[in-house]
VOMARKE-841838 format. One record per atom (N, C-alpha, C): residue number from 1; atom name; x, y, z. Coordinates in steps of 0.05 Angstrom, whole numbers. Layout:
% VOMARKE-841838
pos;site;c1;c2;c3
NUM;CA;X;Y;Z
...
//
This chain:
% VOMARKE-841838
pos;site;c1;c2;c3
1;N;17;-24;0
1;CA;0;0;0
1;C;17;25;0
2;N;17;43;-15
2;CA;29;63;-22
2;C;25;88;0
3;N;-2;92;5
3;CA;-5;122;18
3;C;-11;103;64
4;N;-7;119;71
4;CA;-6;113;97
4;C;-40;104;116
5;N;-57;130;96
5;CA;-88;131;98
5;C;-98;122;78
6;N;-122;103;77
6;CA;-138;91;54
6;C;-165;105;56
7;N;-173;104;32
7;CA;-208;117;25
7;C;-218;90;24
8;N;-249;90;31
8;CA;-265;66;31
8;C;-255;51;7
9;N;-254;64;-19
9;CA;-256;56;-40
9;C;-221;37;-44
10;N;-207;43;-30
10;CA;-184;24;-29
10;C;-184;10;-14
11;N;-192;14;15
11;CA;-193;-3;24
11;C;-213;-33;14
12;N;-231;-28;-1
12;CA;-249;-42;-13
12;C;-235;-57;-28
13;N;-221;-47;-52
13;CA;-208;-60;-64
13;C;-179;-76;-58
14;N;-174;-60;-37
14;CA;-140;-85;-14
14;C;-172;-107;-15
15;N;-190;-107;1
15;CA;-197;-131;6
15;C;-213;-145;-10
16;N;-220;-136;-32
16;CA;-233;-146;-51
16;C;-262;-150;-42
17;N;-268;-130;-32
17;CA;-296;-130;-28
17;C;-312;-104;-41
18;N;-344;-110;-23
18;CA;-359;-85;-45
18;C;-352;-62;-30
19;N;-356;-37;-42
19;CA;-352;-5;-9
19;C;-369;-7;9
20;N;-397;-20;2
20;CA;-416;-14;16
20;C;-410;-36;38
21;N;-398;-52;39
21;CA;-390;-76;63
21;C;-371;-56;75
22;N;-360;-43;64
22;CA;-333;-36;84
22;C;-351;-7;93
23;N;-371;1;81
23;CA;-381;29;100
23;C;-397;8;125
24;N;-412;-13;120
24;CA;-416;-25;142
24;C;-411;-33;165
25;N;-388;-38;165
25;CA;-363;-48;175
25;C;-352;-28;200
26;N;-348;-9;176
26;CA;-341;19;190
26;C;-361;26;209
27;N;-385;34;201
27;CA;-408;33;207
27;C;-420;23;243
28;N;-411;-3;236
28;CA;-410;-20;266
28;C;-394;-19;281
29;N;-368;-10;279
29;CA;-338;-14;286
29;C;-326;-32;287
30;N;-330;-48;266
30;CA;-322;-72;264
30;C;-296;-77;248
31;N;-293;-49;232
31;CA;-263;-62;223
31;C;-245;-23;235
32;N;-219;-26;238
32;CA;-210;0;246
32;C;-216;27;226
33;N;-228;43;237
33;CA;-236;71;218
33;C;-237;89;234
34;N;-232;115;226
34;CA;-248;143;228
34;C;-247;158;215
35;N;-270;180;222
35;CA;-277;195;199
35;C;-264;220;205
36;N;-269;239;177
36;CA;-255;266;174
36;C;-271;275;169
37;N;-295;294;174
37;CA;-319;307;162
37;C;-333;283;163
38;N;-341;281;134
38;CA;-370;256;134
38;C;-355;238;120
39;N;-325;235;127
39;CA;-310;210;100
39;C;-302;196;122
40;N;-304;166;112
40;CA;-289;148;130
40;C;-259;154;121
41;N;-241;144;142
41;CA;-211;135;117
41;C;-204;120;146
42;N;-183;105;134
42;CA;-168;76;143
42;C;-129;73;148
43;N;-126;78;169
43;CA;-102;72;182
43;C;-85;43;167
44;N;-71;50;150
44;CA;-57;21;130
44;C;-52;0;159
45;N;-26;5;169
45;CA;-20;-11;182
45;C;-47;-15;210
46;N;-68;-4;210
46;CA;-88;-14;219
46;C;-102;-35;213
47;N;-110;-39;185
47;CA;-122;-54;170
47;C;-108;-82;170
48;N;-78;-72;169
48;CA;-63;-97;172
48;C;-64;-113;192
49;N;-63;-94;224
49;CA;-67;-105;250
49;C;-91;-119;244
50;N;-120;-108;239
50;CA;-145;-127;234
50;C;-145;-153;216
51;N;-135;-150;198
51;CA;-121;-182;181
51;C;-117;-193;190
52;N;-94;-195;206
52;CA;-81;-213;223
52;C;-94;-221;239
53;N;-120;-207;258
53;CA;-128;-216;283
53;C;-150;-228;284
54;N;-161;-222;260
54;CA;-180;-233;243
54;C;-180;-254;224
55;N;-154;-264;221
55;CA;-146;-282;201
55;C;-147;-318;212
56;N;-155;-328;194
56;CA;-161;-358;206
56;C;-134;-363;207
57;N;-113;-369;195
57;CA;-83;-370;193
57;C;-70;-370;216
58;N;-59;-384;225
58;CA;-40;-373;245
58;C;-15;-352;242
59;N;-8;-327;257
59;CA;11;-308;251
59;C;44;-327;252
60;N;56;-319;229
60;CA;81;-320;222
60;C;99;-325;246
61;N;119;-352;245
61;CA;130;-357;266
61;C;162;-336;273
62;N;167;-326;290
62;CA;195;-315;292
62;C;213;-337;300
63;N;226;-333;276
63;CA;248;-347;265
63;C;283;-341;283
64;N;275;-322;307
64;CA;304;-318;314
64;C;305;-325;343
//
């Protein structure tokens, strides 16, 4: 991810979903957001923390 803050509309597309799931989302507080005026936008390495914690996968073993 290039910029530090995401618009619904990228964040939608990182997860390959529709916007209107991710205004939901937002919506509920269900995935990390806040707004600026009446716009959501999305903390990158937030979204990432929620992947992970959210992810069926188990997190990456440290290797040292």
């Amino acid at each position: 991810m290039e910029s530090e803050i995401l618009t619904i509309k990228q964040v939608a597309e990182y997860l390959k979903v529709n916007e209107r799931t991710i205004y939901r989302l937002a919506n509920k507080g269900d995935i990390p957001a806040f707004k600026v005026g009446n716009n959501w936008r999305f903390k990158a390495s937030a979204i990432e923390a929620w992947i992970n914690q959210n992810s069926d996968s188990p997190p990456p073993l440290d290797n040292t």
